[in-house]
N, C-alpha and C positions, 0 to 999 in steps of 0.2 A: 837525934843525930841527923846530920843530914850528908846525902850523899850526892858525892860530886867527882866528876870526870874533867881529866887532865886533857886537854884539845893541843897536840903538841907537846912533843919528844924531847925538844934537842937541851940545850945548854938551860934556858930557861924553865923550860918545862919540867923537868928534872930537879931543880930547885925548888921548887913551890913543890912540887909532889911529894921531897924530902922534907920539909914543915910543914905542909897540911899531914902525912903521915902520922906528925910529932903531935899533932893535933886528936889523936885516937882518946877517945872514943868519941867524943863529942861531935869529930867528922870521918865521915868515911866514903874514902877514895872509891868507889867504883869501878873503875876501869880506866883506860890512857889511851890516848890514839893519836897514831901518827900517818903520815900518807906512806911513808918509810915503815915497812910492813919490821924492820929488823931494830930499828929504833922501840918501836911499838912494844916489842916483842922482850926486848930486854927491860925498859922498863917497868912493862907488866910484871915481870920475872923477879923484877928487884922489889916490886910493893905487892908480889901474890895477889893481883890482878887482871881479870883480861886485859886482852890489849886489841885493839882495832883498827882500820884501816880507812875507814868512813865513819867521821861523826854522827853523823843521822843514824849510825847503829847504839851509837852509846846515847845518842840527849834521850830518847824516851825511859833511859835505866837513873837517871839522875834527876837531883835537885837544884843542881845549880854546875855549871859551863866553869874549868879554870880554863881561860885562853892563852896559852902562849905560844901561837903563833905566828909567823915574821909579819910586821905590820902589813904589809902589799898585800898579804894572802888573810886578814881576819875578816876585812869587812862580808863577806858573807855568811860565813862562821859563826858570826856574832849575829848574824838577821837570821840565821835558821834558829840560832840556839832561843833569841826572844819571842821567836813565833808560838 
């Protein structure tokens, strides 16, 4: 199994977390996090997962980054998450 966190709440994020979910057991969702601490917080809610506010608290709980967030704001995102 491997487990992986949702980087990003919104309309996108929310999708992919709803068919990685469908994806049970093979994958398992970790946690979600959004900067939008109420976004976060509902998602989590809807996949009985934490939910986060800072990436750097969930990449060390995971195997693998889903990223969906707004292109302007990934490229760092994506450099902590391959570090």
């Amino acid at each position: 199994m491997i487990k992986i966190g949702i980087i990003g709440c919104g309309g996108m994020g929310t999708y992919h977390a709803k068919v990685l979910a469908g994806m049970r057991p093979r994958v398992e969702i970790a946690g979600v996090c959004d900067t939008l601490k109420d976004k976060a917080e509902a998602l989590g809610a809807l996949l009985g997962v934490p939910a986060y506010q800072d990436y750097r608290d969930l990449v060390p709980l995971i195997d693998a980054a889903w990223i969906c967030t707004p292109p302007a704001h990934r490229l760092d995102v994506v450099i902590d998450c391959a570090a």
